[in-house]
N, C-alpha and C positions, 0 to 999 in steps of 0.2 A: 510685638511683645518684647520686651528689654530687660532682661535681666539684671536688677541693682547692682547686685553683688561683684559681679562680672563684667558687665556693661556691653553683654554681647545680646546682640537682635535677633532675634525669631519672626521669621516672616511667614503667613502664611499661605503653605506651599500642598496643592490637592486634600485637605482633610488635616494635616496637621503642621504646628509649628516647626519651623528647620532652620537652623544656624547655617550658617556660611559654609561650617566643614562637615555638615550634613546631618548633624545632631538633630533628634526630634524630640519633644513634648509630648509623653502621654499623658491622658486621653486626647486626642484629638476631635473632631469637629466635622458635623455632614456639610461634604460640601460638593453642588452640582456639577457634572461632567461633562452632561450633554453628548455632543459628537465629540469629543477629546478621543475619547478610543479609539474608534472610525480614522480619524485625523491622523492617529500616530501610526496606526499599522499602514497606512498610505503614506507617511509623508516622513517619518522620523528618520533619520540618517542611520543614528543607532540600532534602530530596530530591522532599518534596511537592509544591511548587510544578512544576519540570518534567517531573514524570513524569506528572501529573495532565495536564498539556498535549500532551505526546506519547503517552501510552494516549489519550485523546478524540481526536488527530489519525489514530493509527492506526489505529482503526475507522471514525473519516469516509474516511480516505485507500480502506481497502478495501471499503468499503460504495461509495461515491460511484463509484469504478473500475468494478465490477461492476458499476452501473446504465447508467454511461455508454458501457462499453463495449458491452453485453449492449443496448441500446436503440439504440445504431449499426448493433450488425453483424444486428440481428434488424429490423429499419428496410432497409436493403440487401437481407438477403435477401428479402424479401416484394416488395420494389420487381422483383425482379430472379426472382422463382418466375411473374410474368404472361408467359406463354409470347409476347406479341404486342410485348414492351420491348425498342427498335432498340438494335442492335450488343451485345447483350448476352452474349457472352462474349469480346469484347475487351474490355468496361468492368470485369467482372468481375476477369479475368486482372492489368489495371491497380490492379485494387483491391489484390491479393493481395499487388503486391509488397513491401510495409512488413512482410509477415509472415514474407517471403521472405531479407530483410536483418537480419543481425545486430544483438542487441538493442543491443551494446555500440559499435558503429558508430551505428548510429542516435541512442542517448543520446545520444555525442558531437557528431553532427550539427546537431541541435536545441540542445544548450550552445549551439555557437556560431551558427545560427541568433536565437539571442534574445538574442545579447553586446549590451549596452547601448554599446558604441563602432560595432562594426565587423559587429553581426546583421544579416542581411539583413530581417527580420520589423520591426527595431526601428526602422530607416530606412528602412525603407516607408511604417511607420504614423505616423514624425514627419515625412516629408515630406508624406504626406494630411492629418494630424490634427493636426500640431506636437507633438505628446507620443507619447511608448511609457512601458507600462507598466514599472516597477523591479519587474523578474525575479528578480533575485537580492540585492535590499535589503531589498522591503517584504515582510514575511508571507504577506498574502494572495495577492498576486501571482505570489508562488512557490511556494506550494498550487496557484493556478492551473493553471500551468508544469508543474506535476509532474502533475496529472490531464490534462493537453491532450496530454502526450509520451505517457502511460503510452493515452489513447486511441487515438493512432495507433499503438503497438505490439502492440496488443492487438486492436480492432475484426474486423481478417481473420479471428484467428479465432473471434470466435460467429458470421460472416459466414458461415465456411464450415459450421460444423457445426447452426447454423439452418437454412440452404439443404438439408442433406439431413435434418432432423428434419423439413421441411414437406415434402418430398416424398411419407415414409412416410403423410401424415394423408390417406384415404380420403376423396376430391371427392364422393360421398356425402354425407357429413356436411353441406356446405354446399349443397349441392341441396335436402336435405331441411330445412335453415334459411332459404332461402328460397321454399321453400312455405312456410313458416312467417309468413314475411314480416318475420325477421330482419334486420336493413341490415348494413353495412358493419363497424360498431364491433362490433355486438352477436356478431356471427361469430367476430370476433376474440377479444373479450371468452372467450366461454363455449366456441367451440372449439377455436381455434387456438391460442392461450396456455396452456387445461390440457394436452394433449394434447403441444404441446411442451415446458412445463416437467416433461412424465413421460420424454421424449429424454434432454433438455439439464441436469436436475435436477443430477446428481452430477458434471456439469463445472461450473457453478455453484457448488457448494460447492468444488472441487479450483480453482477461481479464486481462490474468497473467501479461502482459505489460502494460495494464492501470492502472492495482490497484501498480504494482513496482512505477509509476511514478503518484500518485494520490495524487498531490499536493495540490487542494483545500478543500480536506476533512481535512488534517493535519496543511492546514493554518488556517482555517477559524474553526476550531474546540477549538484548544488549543494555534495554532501556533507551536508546536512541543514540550510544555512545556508536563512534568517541566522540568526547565533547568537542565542538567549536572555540577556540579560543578567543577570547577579545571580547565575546558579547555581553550585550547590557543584563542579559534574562538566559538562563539555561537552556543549551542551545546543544544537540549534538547534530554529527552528519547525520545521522539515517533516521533524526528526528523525522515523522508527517505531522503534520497542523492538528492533530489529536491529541498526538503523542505531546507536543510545543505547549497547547492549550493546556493540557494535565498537569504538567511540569508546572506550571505559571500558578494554577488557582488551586492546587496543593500540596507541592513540596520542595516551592522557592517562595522565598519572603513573606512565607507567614500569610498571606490571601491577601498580601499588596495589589495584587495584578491581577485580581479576582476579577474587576470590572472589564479587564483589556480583556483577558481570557473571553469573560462574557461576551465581547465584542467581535473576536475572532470565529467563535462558534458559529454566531448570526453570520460571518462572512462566508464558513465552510458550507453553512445549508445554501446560503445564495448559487455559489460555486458550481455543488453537489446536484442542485435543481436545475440552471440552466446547463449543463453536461446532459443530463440526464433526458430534457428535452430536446435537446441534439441529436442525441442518439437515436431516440424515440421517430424523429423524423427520418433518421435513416433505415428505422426496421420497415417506416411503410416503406421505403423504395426498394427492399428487396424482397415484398409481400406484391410489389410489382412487376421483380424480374423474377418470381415464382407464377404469377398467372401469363409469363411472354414463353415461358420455357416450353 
């Protein structure tokens, strides 16, 4: 299309006409995409650079989650399974309550707990140390941030469903480990760790898939700041593929990039699916070293 007046060319470019310095025509025009979507989150140079950075953060973000969570609240419970540890079900009870308060309160909480002017966390540690960490400037920082909030929301509960996976494991076992002349680690090691990941297996996984796609804590935290610089599409570090996806098909360009979004999501369930049945084949092999025990 050529404009008389002007004599400048509009060509047509995904749906609508575009000039050379990227001028468009409205309304534009349906027009097929096919796999272009597909194609561009695989292959586009532009697109590569952040998504390569937020797919690698989104499986640290949920891999890292699960460790640290699952090693606090299984750390308590064991602390807290020796029948002779004082006040132990008022400390317990005290524990519970962060599991008890809303997730979406709580985020907010901690936001301004760590505010770089007026955080109580922030003015603590520059009155002891003279510095606080940049929460919400520097990268890592705010990785940080987001794994320390996401472990106080979480911790209660492997806290609780550890506490009664160790109940079920017959004192037996470790009587007969030490005749053995087993210590402390090696108990743990060989009986209490298989025997409970044959419990706690398949909430493990139903974690590992919530914290992959645990958009509220990454919205309502920072939003996924701080942004990426350079990229084609709103892009920050501690962006996950939910959080990238949201950004894209509601509050960058107008539902330009509705369809890529659409296309990513179809990728995050492929992802999310094959993980999932990964795992799923590892809970039978410790439902194997629970009947060798």
């Amino acid at each position: 299309m050529i404009d008389q007046q002007t004599g400048i060319v509009y060509r047509n470019l995904r749906g609508t006409f575009t000039s050379p310095d990227g001028t468009e025509l409205r309304p534009g025009f349906i027009a097929p995409v096919k796999l272009t979507n597909f194609k561009n989150f695989f292959t586009s140079p532009a697109l590569r650079g952040p998504l390569v950075r937020i797919i690698t953060w989104n499986f640290a973000f949920a891999f890292l989650s699960l460790l640290l969570n699952f090693a606090l609240g299984l750390a308590i419970a064991i602390m807290f399974n020796d029948r002779y540890f004082p006040l132990k079900k008022l400390i317990r009870s005290l524990l519970i309550i962060p599991y008890t308060v809303p997730a979406l309160i709580t985020i907010l909480i901690w936001k301004g707990m760590l505010n770089p002017q007026l955080g109580v966390f922030d003015r603590m540690l520059e009155g002891l140390f003279g510095w606080a960490p940049p929460w919400f400037t520097n990268e890592w920082w705010a990785k940080v941030a987001i794994l320390i909030v996401n472990l106080w929301l979480s911790y209660p509960y492997f806290m609780l469903i550890c506490s009664g996976a160790l109940q079920s494991i017959n004192e037996d076992y470790y009587a007969a480990a030490q005749v053995d002349g087993a210590n402390r680690w090696q108990q743990f090691r060989f009986i209490t760790l298989p025997l409970l990941l044959v419990a706690v297996g398949p909430l493990l996984v139903a974690s590992f898939t919530f914290n992959f796609n645990n958009f509220n804590l990454i919205y309502l935290f920072n939003a996924g700041g701080p942004p990426i610089a350079g990229t084609p599409t709103p892009a920050g570090h501690t962006d996950i593929l939910i959080s990238y996806v949201y950004n894209l098909a509601f509050t960058a360009s107008r539902g330009v990039n509705y369809g890529f979004a659409s296309a990513i999501t179809i990728i995050i369930f492929i992802i999310i699916g094959g993980i999932t049945l990964l795992q799923f084949r590892y809970t039978r092999m410790w439902e194997e070293v629970s009947r060798n025990v």
